[in-house]
C-alpha positions as CSV (number, residue, x, y, z in Angstrom):
1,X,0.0,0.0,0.0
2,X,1.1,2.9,-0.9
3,X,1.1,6.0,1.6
4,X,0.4,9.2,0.8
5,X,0.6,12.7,2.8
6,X,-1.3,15.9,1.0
7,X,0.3,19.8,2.1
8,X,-1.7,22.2,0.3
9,X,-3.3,25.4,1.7
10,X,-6.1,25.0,-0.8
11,X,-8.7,22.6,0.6
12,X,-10.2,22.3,-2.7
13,X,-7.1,20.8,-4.5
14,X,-6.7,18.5,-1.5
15,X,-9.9,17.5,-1.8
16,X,-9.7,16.9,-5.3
17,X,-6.5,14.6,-5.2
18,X,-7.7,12.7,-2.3
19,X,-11.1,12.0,-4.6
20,X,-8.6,10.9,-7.1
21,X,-6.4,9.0,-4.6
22,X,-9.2,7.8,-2.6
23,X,-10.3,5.6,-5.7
24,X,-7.2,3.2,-5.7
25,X,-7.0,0.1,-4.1
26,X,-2.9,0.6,-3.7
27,X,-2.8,4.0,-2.5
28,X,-3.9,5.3,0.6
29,X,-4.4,9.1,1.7
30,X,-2.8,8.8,5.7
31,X,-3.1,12.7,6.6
32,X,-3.7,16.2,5.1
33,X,-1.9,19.6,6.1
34,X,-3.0,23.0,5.3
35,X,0.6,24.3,5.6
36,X,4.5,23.7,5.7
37,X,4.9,23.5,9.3
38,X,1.9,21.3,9.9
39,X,3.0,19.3,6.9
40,X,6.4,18.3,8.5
41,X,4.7,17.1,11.8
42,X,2.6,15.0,10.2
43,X,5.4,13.8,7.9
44,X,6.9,12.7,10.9
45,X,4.1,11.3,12.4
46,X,2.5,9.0,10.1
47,X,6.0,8.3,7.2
48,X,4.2,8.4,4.2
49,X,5.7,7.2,0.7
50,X,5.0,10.2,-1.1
51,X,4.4,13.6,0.5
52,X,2.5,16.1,-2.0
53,X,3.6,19.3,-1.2
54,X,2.5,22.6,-2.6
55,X,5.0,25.0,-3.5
56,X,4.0,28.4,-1.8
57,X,2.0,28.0,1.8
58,X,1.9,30.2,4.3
59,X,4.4,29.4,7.3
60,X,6.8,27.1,5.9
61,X,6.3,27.1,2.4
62,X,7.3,23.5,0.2
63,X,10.8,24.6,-0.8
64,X,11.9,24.8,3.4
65,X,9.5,21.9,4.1
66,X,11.5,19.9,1.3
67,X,14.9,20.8,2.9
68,X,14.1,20.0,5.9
69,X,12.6,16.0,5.3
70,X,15.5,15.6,2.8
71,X,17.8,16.6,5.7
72,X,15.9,14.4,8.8
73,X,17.2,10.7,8.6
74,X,14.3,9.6,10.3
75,X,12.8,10.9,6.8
76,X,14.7,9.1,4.4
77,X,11.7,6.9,3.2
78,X,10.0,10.3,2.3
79,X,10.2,11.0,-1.5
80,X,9.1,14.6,-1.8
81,X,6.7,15.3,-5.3
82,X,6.2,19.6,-5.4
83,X,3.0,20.5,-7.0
84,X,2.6,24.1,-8.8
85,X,0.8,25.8,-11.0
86,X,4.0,27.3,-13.0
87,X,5.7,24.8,-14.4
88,X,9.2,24.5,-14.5
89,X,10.2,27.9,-12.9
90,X,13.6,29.1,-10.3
91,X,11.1,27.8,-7.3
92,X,10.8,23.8,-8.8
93,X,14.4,24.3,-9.3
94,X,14.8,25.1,-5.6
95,X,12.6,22.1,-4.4
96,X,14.7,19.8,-6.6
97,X,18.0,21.2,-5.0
98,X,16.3,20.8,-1.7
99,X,15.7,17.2,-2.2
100,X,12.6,17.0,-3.8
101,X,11.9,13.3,-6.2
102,X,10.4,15.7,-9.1
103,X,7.1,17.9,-9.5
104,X,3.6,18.0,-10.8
105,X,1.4,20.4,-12.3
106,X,-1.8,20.6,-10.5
107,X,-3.8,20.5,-13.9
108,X,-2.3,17.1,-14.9
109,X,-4.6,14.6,-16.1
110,X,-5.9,12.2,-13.4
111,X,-4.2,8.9,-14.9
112,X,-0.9,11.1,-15.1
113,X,-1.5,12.0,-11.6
114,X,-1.6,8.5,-10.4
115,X,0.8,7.2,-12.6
116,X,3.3,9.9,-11.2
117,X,2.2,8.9,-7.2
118,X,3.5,5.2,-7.9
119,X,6.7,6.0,-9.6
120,X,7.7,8.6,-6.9
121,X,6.6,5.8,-4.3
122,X,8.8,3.5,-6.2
123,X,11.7,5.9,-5.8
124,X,12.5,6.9,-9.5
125,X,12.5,10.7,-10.0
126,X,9.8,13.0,-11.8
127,X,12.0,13.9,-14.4
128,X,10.8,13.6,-17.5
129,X,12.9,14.1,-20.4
130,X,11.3,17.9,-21.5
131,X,11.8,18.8,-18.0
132,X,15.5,17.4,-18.1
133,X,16.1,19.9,-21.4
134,X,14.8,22.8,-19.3
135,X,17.2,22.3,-16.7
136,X,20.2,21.8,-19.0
137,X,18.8,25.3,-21.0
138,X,19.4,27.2,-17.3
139,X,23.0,25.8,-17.0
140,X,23.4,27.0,-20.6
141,X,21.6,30.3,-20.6
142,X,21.9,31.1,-17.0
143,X,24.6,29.1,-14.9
144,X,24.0,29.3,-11.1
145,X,25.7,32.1,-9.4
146,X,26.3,29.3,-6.3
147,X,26.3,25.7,-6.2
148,X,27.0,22.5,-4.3
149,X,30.9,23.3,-5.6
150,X,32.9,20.1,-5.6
151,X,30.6,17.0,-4.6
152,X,31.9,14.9,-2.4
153,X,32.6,11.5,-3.7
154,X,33.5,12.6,-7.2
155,X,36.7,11.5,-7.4
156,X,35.5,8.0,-6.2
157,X,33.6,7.5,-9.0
158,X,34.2,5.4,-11.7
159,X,34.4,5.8,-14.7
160,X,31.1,3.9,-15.8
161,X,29.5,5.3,-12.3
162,X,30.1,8.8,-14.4
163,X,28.9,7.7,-18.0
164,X,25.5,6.1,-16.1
165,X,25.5,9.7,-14.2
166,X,25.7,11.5,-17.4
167,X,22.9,9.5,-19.0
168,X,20.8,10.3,-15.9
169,X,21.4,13.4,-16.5
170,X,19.7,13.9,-19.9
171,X,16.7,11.8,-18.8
172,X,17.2,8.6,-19.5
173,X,15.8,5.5,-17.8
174,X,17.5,2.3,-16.4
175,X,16.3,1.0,-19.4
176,X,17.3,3.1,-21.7
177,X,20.9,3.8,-19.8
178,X,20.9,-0.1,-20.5
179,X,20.5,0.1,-24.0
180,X,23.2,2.8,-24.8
181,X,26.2,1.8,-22.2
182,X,25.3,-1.7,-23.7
183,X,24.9,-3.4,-20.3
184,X,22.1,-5.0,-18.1
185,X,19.0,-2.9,-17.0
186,X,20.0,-4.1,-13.3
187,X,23.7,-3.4,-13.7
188,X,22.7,0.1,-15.1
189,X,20.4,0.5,-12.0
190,X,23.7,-0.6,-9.9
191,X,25.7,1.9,-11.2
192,X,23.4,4.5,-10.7
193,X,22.9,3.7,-7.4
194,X,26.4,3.8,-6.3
195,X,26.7,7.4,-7.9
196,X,24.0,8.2,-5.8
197,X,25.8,7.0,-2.5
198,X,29.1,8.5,-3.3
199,X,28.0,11.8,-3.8
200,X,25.4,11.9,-1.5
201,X,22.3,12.4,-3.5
202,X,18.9,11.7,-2.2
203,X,17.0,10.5,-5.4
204,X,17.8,10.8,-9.3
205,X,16.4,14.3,-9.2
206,X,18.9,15.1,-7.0
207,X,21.5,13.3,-8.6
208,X,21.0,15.4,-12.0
209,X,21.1,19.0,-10.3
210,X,24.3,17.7,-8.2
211,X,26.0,16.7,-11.6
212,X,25.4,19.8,-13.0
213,X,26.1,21.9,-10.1
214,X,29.6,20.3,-9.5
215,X,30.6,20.4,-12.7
216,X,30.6,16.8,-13.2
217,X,28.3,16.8,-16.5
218,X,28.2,19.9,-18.7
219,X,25.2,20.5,-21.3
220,X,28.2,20.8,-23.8
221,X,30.4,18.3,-22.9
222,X,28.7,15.4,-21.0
223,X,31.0,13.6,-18.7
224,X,34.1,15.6,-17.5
């Protein structure tokens, strides 16, 4: 069963995703917050699977609420999905620097919705692979004024650890990392996994704004 904590300040788009929600027999709505700081109790309280969480609340808004379950280890199990009405803007970056497993627009399409709820549950980022392009076009039209600098465990990585990283990076899936390093979809998944540990990243989303940030990929280059 899959556990699911709404934050939203707007008790009509709760109540509309718990309708939604409500209807599966795999997914189950444990608790509802009306802001950040309530939203982080609760998170606490009950360790839901995926925590919707809006973007802009009053209190602690989802950016800070993010940060702060990506930083608890009691909160590991936690994968943070923002929801906006924007789109890819400097705030979803934020969230996905904070920690966050990927984002949602709140006029998706129901089945999207769900479909979205079970792969952040599973632990595979939101990222599809339009999003990915935007966040490459901000390194190349607009490179961060501060980053994460060196990441910790680069130099620990290698070398197929960075190719799988760099494959992430534009979106791929295990799958399709599989297909183009010409290896197994589980050895692919292996090797993105121990990126993940060595450089300390919470979730693939994570992992793609830390090789950026670092330096590790470049949109013009790929792998340094």
């Amino acid at each position: 069963m899959i556990r699911v904590l709404l934050v939203d300040d707007q008790p009509l788009i709760r109540s509309g995703f718990r309708a939604l929600l409500d209807l599966e027999d795999d997914i189950e709505v444990v608790a509802e917050a009306a802001d950040g700081q309530e939203g982080l109790v609760l998170a606490a309280r009950h360790l839901p699977d995926v925590a919707l969480v809006d973007i802009r609340m009053p209190l602690v808004d989802g950016i800070e609420a993010t940060r702060r379950i990506a930083a608890d280890p009691a909160l590991a199990g936690v994968h943070v999905v923002i929801l906006t009405n924007y789109g890819f803007d400097e705030y979803v970056f934020e969230a996905l620097r904070a920690g966050a497993a990927g984002f949602l627009v709140k006029d998706i399409v129901p089945e999207d919705f769900l479909h979205a709820v079970r792969v952040a549950a599973r632990g595979d980022a939101l990222l599809a692979p339009s999003i990915t392009r935007k966040l490459i076009h901000r390194y190349v039209a607009q490179p961060p004024a501060t980053g994460f600098g060196p990441a910790r465990g680069l130099d620990e990585l290698t070398h197929r650890e960075r190719e799988a990283v760099a494959l992430v990076a534009q979106g791929l899936s295990n799958d399709e990392i599989a297909a183009r390093m010409v290896i197994s979809p589980t050895t692919a998944k292996t090797h993105v996994n121990r990126a993940m540990t060595k450089l300390h990243a919470r979730d693939r989303a994570q992992l793609v704004v830390l090789a950026y940030e670092s330096g590790l990929v470049t949109p013009a280059t790929g792998p340094r």
